[in-house]
C-alpha positions as CSV (number, residue, x, y, z in Angstrom):
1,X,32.5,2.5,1.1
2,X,31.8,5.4,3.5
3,X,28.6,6.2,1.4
4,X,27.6,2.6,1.5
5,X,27.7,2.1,5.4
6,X,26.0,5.2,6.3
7,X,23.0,4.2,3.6
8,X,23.2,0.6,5.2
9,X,22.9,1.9,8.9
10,X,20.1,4.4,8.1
11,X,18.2,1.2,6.6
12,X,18.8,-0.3,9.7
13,X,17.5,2.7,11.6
14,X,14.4,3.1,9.4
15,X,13.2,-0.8,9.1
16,X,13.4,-0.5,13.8
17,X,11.2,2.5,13.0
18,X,9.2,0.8,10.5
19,X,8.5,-2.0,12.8
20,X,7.1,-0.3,16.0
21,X,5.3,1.7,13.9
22,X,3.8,-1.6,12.0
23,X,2.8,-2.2,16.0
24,X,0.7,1.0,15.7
25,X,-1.3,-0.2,13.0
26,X,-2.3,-3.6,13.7
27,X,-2.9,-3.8,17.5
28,X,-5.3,-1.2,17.8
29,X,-7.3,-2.7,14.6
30,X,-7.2,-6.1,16.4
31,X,-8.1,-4.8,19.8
32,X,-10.8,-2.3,17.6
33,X,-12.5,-5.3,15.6
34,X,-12.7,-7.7,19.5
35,X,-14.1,-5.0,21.4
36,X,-16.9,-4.3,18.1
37,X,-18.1,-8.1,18.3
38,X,-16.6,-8.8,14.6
39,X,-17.7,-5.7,13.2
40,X,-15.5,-2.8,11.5
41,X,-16.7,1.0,12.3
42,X,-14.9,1.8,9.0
43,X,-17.0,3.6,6.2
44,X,-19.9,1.9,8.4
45,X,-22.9,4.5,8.8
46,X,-26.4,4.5,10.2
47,X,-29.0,6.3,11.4
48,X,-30.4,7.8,15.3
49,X,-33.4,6.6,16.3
50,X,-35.9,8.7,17.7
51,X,-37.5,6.3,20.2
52,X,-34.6,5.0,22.1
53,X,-32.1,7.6,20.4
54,X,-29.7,4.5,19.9
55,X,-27.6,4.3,16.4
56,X,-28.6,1.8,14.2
57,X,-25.8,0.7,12.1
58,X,-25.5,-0.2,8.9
59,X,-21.7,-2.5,9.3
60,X,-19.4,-2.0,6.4
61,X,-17.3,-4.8,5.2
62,X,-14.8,-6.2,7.7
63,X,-12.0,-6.2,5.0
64,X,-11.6,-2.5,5.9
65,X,-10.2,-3.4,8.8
66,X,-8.6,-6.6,7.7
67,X,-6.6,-5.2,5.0
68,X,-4.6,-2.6,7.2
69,X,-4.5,-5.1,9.8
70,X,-2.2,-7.4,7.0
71,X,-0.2,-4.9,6.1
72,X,0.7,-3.7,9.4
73,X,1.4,-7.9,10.2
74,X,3.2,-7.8,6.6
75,X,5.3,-4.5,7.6
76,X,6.3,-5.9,11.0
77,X,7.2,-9.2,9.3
78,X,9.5,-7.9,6.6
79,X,10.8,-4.7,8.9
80,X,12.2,-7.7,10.8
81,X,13.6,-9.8,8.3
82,X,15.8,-6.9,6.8
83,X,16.7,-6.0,10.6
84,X,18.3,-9.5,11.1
85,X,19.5,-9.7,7.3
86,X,21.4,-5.8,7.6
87,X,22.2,-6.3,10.7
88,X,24.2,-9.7,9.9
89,X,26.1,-7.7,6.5
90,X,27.0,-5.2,8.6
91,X,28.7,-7.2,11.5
92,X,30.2,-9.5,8.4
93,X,31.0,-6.5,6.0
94,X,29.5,-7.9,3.5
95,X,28.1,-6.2,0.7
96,X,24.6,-7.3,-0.9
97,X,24.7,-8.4,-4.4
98,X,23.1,-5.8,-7.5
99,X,20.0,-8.2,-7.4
100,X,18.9,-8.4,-3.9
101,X,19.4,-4.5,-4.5
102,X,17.1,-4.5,-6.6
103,X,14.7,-6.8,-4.8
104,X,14.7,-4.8,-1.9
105,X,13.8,-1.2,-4.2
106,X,11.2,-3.3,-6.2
107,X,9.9,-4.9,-2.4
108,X,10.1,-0.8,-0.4
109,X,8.1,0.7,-3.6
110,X,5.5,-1.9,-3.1
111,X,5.0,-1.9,0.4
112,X,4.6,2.5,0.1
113,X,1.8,1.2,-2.3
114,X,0.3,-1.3,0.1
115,X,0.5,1.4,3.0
116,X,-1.0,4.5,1.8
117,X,-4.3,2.3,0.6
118,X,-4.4,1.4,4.4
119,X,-3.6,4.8,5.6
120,X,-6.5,6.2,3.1
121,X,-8.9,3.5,3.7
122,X,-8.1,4.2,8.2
123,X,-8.5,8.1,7.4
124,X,-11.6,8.1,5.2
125,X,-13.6,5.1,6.8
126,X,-12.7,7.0,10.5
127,X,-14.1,10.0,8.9
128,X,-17.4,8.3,7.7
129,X,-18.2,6.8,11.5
130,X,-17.3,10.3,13.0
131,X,-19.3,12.5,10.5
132,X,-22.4,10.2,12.2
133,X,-21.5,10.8,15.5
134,X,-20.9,14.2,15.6
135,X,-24.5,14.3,14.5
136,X,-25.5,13.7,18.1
137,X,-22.3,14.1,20.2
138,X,-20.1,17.9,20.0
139,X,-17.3,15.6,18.8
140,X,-16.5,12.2,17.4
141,X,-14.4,11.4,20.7
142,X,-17.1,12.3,23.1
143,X,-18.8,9.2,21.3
144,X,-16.5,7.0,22.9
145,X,-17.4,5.0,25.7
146,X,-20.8,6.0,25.5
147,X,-23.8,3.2,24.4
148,X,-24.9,4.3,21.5
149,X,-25.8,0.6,20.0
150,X,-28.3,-2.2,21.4
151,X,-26.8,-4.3,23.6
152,X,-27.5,-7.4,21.8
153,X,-24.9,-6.7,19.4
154,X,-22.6,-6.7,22.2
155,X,-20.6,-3.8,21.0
156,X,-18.1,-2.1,23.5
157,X,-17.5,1.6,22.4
158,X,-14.3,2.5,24.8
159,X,-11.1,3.6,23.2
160,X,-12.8,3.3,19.9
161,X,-11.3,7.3,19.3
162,X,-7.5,6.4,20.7
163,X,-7.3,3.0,18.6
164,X,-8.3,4.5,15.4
165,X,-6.2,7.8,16.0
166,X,-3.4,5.4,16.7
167,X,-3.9,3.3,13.6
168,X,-4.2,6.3,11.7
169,X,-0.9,7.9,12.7
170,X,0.8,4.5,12.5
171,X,-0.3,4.0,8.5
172,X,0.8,7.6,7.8
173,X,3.9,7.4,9.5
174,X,4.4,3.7,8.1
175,X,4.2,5.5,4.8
176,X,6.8,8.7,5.6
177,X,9.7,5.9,6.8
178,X,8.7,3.3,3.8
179,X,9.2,5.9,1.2
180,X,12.5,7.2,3.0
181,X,13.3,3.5,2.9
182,X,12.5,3.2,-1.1
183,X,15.1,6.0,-1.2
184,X,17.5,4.6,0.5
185,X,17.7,1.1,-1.2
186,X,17.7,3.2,-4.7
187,X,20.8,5.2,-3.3
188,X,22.3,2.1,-2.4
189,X,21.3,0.5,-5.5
190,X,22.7,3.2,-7.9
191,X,25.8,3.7,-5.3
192,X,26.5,0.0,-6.1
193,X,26.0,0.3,-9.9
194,X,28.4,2.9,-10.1
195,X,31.1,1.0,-8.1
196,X,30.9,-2.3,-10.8
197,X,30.9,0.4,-13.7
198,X,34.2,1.6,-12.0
199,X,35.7,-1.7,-11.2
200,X,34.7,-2.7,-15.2
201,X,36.4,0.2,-16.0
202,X,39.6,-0.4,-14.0
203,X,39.5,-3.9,-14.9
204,X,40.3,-2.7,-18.5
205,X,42.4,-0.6,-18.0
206,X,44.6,-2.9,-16.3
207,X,44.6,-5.3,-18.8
208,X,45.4,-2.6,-21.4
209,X,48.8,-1.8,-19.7
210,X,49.6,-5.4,-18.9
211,X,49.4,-5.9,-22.5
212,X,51.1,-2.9,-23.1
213,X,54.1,-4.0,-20.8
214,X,54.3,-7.6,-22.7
215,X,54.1,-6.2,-26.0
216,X,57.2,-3.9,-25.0
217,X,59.2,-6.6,-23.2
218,X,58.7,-8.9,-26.8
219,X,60.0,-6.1,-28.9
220,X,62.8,-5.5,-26.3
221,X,64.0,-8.9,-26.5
222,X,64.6,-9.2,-30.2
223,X,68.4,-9.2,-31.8
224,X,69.5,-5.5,-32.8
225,X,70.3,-6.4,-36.5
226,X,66.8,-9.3,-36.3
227,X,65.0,-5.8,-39.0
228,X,67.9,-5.9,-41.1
229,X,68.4,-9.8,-41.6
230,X,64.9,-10.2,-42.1
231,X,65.2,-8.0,-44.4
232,X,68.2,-9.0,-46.4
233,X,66.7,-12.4,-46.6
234,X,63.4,-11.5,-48.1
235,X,65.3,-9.5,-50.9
236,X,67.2,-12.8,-51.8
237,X,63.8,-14.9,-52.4
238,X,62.6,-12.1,-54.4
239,X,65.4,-12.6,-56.2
């Protein structure tokens, strides 16, 4: 049980870090995709023009930001289901059963899955946008806040460098405490395996010296000279 309640609170502990760090991911993308008009800087590209020496970009798809932006939603969703639903088993003392155990390894697996595609598609399309910028600017972050589109796209460039770093950190962090998670509901899972294989095992064991116990109070109970009788008799029908 001891091993039980400490896996049980460090879930608890990991899904509150799981959520603020969900926070980390999906705000900044939001806030990111408003203040570009619509449009997604990931994996987007372009070239400088010489005349006005504005960028013209070439937009990627907006799904590159709308698929972190789910899973971080997803991640915060989920991280506070299991807060209320571990929170309420360990004021109760309750034990989950073998199949929401299961569940929840099959659910923390997939959800590492879901997260590191964000976390690569944040890293890579981030390094795309800043391998154009620095083609003008010293650095990728001096690009922010600067105009470097036409202003009939209506594009605002500020905190474009802090909202992807923080998105970045939040997916890759998202990842770290999701796998610890997946460990942790695998612990529990196996921890809880073991304890039904024990109670089968006890269970049986039980049984077999209860029977044990009743087969020796049947023969106790039987007349001294019942073996010799019996016998005696048998010889006369043979007889």
């Amino acid at each position: 049980m001891a091993l039980s309640n400490v896996l049980i609170l460090s879930q608890v502990a990991g899904h509150v870090f799981a959520l603020i760090l969900s926070l980390c991911v999906f705000i900044p993308l939001s806030v990111h995709v408003h203040s570009f008009n619509g449009h997604c800087l990931l994996f987007s590209n372009g070239t400088w023009q010489e005349t006005d020496g504005l960028f013209d970009v070439k937009w990627a798809s907006e799904g590159y930001c709308t698929y972190p932006i789910l899973v971080g939603v997803t991640l915060f969703l989920i991280s506070g289901l299991q807060i209320y639903r571990l929170a309420i088993l360990v004021y109760r003392e309750l034990e989950s059963s073998f199949l929401a155990l299961f569940f929840d390894v099959v659910f923390s697996i997939s959800l590492c899955l879901m997260t590191i595609i964000a976390a690569i598609i944040i890293t890579l399309g981030f390094m795309t946008w800043c391998s154009d910028m620095t083609e003008r600017f010293p650095s990728c972050d001096t690009a922010d806040g600067q105009n470097i589109t036409n202003t009939e796209l209506n594009v605002r460039t500020s905190g474009f460098y802090i909202e992807m770093g923080t998105a970045q950190f939040g997916a890759w962090a998202s990842f770290a405490t999701w796998v610890g998670l997946s460990v942790f509901a695998l612990l529990k899972l196996i921890n809880n395996h073991q304890l039904r294989n024990m109670k089968v095992s006890m269970y049986i064991e039980r049984q077999r010296l209860v029977n044990e116990d009743v087969y020796r109070g049947t023969t106790s109970e039987l007349p001294a000279g019942s073996g010799s009788i019996a016998g005696f008799t048998s010889d006369n029908q043979l007889d």
